[in-house]
VEXGU-282792 format. One record per residue (C-alpha): residue number from 1; x, y, z. Coordinates in pm, 1 decimal. Layout:
<rs>
R_NUM_X_Y_Z
...
</rs>
This chain:
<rs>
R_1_1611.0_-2289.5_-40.5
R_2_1887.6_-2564.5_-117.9
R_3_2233.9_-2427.6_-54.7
R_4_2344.2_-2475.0_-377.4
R_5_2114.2_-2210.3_-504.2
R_6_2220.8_-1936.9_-277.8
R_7_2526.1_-1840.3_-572.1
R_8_2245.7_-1766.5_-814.4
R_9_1999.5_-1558.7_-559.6
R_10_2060.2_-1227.1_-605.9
R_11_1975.6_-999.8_-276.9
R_12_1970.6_-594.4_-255.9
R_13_2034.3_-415.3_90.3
R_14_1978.3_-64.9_128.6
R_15_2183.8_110.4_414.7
R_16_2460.5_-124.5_409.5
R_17_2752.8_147.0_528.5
R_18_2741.4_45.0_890.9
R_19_2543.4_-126.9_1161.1
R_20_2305.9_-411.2_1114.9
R_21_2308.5_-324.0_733.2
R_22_2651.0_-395.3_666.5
R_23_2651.6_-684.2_939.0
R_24_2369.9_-818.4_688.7
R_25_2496.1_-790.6_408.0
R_26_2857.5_-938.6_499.0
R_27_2699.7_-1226.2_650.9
R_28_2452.0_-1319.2_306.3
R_29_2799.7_-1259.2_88.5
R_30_3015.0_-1531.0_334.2
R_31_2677.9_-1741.7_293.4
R_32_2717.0_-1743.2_-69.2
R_33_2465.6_-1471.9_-204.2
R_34_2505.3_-1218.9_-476.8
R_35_2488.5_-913.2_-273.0
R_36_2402.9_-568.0_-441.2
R_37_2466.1_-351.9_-80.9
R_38_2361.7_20.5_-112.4
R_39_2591.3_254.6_68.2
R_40_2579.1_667.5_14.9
R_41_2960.5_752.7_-28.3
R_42_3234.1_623.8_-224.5
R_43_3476.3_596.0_122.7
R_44_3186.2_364.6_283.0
R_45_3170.3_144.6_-83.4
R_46_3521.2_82.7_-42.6
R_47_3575.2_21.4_293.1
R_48_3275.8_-278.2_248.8
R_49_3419.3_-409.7_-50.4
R_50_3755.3_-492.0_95.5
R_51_3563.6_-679.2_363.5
R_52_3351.7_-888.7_143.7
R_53_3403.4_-1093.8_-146.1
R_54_3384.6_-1054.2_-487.2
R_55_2996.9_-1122.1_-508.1
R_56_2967.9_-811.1_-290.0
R_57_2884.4_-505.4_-479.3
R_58_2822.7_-182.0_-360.7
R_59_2626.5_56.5_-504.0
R_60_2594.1_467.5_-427.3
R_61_2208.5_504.3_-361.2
R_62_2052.8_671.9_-119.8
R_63_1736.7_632.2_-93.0
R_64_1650.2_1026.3_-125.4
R_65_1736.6_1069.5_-467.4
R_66_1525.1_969.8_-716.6
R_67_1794.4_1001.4_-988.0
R_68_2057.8_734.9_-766.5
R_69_1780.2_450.0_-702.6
R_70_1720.7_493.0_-1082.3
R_71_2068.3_405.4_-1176.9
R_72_2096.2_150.0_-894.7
R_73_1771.1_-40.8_-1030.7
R_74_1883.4_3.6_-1380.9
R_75_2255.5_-153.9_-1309.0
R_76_2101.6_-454.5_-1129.0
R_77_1856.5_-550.2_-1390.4
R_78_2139.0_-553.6_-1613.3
R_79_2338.3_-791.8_-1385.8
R_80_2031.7_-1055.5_-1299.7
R_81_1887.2_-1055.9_-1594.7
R_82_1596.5_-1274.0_-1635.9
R_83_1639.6_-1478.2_-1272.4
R_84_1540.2_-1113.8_-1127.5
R_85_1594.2_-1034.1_-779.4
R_86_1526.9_-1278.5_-526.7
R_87_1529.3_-1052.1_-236.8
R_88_1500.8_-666.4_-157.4
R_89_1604.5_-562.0_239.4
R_90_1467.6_-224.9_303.6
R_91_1708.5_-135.3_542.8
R_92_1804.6_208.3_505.9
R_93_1678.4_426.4_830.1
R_94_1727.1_769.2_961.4
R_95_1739.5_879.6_1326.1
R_96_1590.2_1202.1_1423.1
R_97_1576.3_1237.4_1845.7
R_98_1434.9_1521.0_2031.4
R_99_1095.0_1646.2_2168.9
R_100_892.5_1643.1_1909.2
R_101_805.3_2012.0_1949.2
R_102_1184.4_2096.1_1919.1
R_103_1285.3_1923.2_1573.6
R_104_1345.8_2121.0_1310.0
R_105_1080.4_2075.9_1020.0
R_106_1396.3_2009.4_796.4
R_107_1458.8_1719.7_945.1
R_108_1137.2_1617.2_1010.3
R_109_1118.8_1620.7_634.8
R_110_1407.7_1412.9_610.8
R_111_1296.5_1136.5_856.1
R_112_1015.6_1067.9_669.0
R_113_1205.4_1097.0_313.0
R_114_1456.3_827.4_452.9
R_115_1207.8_597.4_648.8
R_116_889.0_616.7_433.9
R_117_949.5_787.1_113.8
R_118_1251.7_641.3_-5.0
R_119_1123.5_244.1_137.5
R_120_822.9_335.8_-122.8
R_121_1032.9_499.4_-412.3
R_122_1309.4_173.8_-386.4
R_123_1037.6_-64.5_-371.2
R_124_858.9_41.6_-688.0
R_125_1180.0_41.0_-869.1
R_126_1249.9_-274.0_-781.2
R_127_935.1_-451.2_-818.6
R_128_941.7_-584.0_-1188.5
R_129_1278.7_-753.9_-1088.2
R_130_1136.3_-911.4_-775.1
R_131_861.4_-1060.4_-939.8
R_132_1051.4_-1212.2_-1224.7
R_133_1214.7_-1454.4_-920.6
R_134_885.4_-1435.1_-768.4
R_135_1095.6_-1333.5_-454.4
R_136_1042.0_-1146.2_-101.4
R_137_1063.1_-815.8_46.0
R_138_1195.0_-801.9_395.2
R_139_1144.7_-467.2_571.9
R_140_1335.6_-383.5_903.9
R_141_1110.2_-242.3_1135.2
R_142_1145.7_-182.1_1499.7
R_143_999.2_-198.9_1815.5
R_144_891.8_121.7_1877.4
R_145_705.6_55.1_1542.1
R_146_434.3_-162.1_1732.1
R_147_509.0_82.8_2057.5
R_148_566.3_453.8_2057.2
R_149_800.2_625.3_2286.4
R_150_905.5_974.2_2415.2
R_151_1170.9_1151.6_2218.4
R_152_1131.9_850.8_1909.8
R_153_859.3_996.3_1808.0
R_154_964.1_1040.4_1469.1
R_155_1138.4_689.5_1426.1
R_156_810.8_543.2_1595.8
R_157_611.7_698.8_1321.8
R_158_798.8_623.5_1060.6
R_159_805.0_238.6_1155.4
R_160_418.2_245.1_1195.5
R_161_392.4_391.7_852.2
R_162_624.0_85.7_748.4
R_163_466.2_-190.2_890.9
R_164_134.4_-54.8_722.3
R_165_340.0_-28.7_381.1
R_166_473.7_-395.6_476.2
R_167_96.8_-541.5_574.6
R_168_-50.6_-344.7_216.7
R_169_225.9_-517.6_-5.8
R_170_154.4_-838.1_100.3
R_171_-196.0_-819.6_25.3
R_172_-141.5_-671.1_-296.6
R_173_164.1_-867.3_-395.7
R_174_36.9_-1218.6_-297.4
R_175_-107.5_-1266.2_-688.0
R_176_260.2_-1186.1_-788.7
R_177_402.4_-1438.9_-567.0
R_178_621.2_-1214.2_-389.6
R_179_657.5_-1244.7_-16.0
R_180_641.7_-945.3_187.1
R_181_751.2_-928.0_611.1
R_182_915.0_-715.9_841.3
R_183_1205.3_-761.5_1106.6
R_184_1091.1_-610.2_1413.3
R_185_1429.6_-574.7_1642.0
R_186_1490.6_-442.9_2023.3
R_187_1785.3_-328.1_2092.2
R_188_2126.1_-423.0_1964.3
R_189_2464.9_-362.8_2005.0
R_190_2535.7_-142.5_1721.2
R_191_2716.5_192.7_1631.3
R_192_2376.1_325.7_1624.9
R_193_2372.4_498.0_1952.7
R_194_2690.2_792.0_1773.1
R_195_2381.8_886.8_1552.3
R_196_2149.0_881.2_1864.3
R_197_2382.0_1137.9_2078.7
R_198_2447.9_1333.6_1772.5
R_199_2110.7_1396.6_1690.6
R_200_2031.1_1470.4_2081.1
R_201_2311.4_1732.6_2047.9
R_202_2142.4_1919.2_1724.4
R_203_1824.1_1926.0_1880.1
R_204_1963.7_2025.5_2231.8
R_205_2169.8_2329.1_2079.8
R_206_1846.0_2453.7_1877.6
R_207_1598.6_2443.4_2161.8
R_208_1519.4_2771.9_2319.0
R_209_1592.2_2844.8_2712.2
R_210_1203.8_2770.1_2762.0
R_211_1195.2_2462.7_2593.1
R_212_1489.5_2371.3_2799.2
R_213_1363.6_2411.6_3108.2
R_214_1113.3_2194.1_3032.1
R_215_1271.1_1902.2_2864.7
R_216_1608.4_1943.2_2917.3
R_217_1697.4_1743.5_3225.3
R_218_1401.0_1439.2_3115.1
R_219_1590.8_1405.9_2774.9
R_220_1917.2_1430.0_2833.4
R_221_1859.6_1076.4_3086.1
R_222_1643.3_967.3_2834.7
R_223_1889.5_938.9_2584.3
R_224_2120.4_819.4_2825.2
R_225_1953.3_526.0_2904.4
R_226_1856.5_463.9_2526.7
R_227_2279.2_455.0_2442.6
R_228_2321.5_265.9_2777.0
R_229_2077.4_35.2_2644.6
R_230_2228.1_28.7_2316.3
R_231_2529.7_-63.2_2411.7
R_232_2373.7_-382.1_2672.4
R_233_2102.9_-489.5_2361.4
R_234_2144.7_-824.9_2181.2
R_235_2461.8_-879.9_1960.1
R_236_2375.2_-764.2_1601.1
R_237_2444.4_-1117.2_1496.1
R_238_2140.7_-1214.5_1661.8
R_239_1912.1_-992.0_1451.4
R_240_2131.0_-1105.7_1104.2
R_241_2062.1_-1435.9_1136.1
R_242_1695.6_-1399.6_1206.3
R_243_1706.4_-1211.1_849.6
R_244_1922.0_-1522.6_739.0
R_245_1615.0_-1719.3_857.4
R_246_1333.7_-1478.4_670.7
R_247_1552.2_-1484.9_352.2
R_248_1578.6_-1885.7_323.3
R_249_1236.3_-1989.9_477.9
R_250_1015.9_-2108.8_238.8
R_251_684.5_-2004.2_374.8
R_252_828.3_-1673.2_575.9
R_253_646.9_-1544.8_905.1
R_254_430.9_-1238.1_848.2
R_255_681.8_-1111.1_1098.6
R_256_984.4_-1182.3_1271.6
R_257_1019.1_-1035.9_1662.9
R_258_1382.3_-1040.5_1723.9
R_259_1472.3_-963.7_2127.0
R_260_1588.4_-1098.8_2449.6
R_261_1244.7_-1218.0_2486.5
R_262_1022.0_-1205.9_2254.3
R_263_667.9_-1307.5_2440.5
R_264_752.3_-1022.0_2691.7
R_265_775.4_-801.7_2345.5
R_266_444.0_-923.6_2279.6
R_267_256.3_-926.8_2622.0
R_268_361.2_-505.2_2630.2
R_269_202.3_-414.6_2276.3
R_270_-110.3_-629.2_2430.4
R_271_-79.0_-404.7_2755.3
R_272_-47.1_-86.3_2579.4
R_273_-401.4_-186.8_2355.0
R_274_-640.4_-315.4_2667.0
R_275_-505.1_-109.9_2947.0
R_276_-612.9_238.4_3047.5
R_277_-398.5_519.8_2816.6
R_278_-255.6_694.5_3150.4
R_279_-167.3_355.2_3349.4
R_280_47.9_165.1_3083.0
R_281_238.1_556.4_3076.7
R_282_300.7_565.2_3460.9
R_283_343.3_219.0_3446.3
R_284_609.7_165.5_3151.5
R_285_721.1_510.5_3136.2
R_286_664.4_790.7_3382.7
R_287_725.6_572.0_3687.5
R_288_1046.0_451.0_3570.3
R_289_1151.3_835.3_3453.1
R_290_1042.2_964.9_3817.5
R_291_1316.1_682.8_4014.1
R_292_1562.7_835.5_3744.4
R_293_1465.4_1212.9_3854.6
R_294_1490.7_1106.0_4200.9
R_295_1842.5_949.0_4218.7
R_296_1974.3_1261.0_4035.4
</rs>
């Protein structure tokens, strides 16, 4: 894409209110993009404006009701008119953390509303815009999206389900010209890990003594060591300007592995699909669980 152009691309971000969403969609506004960034409350829509420019502007959708993404879609086709959208972000995520025989069904609900539902529902709506500028759909996936772990579970299966969604688009969006790829990210320095320990405390307070005993003192380090490396991952910067990258390329990657080292990211999904079930788990995980058991 010549710079020049960048004014006239129009880009929607869903989950812009904090974290890497906001850090996106900052970053695409001081690059010279017209940036439609989806937020939930009217507190979090101002607060973004005031840091962006005027080609920033926010919109109250989330991505669990129908009725929002509806006026969302219908306000930005009225803005782009016939250059469409040149780029969706399906960024919008939940975080639901626990044992997966602990969560509340609620909630499990909700995960999948946020993560898999509402990536669906925000596509379709979307869709005639996108192909109008014959433009891309970037999904941000994660890592435990290619590799399930304990106490993810939920986030794990909600990133599978969108790198399926992500590999299905592609093949059925290729005669429309639209580009379709997912940002797979590690760890990052984000705000992420509040919503991490918050959701370990609901799920904590509503497991029963029994359940306790059993996963009480294996979660609780767990999800210490998942904020402790939260708060050591990659600068978010790193991960916007590998979107940057996806956004301008033009032939994008089928996906974009974003971490301290990325081959290493690679070699362990390879691991976990030729080696024996139980060894990669008391190799990866149990064995490095049992030295944390053992020092407390």
């Amino acid at each position: 894409m010549i710079k020049s152009q960048k004014e006239k691309c129009a880009v929607l971000i869903t989950g812009t209110s904090s974290g890497l969403g906001r850090a996106t969609a900052l970053l695409l506004d001081q690059q010279g993009y017209l940036v439609f960034a989806g937020v939930r409350t009217e507190k979090d829509a101002e607060s973004l404006k005031q840091a962006a420019s005027g080609n920033l502007t926010p919109i109250i959708m989330d991505i669990t009701k129908a009725e929002q993404i509806q006026s969302a879609s219908e306000f930005v086709s009225l803005a782009v008119g016939d250059e469409g959208l040149f780029a969706l972000i399906n960024n919008a995520t939940g975080v639901v953390y626990g044992p997966l025989e602990c969560i509340a069904v609620d909630d499990i609900r909700w995960n999948f509303e946020v993560g898999v539902i509402g990536q669906i529902a925000v596509t379709q709506a979307f869709l005639p815009m996108l192909r109008k500028a014959k433009g891309r759909i970037i999904n941000i996936s994660a890592i435990c999206g290619r590799l399930a772990i304990p106490y993810f579970g939920l986030l794990s299966a909600s990133k599978f389900a969108l790198e399926a969604l992500t590999d299905t688009l592609r093949m059925e969006l290729r005669s429309s010209g639209i580009d379709v790829l997912s940002i797979i990210p590690g760890s990052f320095n984000t705000e992420v890990y509040k919503k991490v320990e918050a959701s370990y405390d609901k799920t904590l307070a509503n497991m029963s003594p029994e359940t306790k005993a059993i996963y009480g003192k294996n979660h609780r380090i767990f999800m210490e060591n998942v904020v402790e490396g939260n708060c050591q991952g990659m600068p978010v910067e790193k991960v916007t300007s590998v979107i940057l990258e996806a956004l301008e390329a033009r032939k994008p990657k089928r996906q974009y592995i974003v971490t301290k080292s990325a081959w290493q990211t690679r070699l362990g999904a390879i691991y976990k699909r030729l080696l024996p079930h139980q060894y990669f788990y008391d190799t990866f995980y149990f064995d490095n669980l049992r030295k944390e058991l053992e020092l407390d």
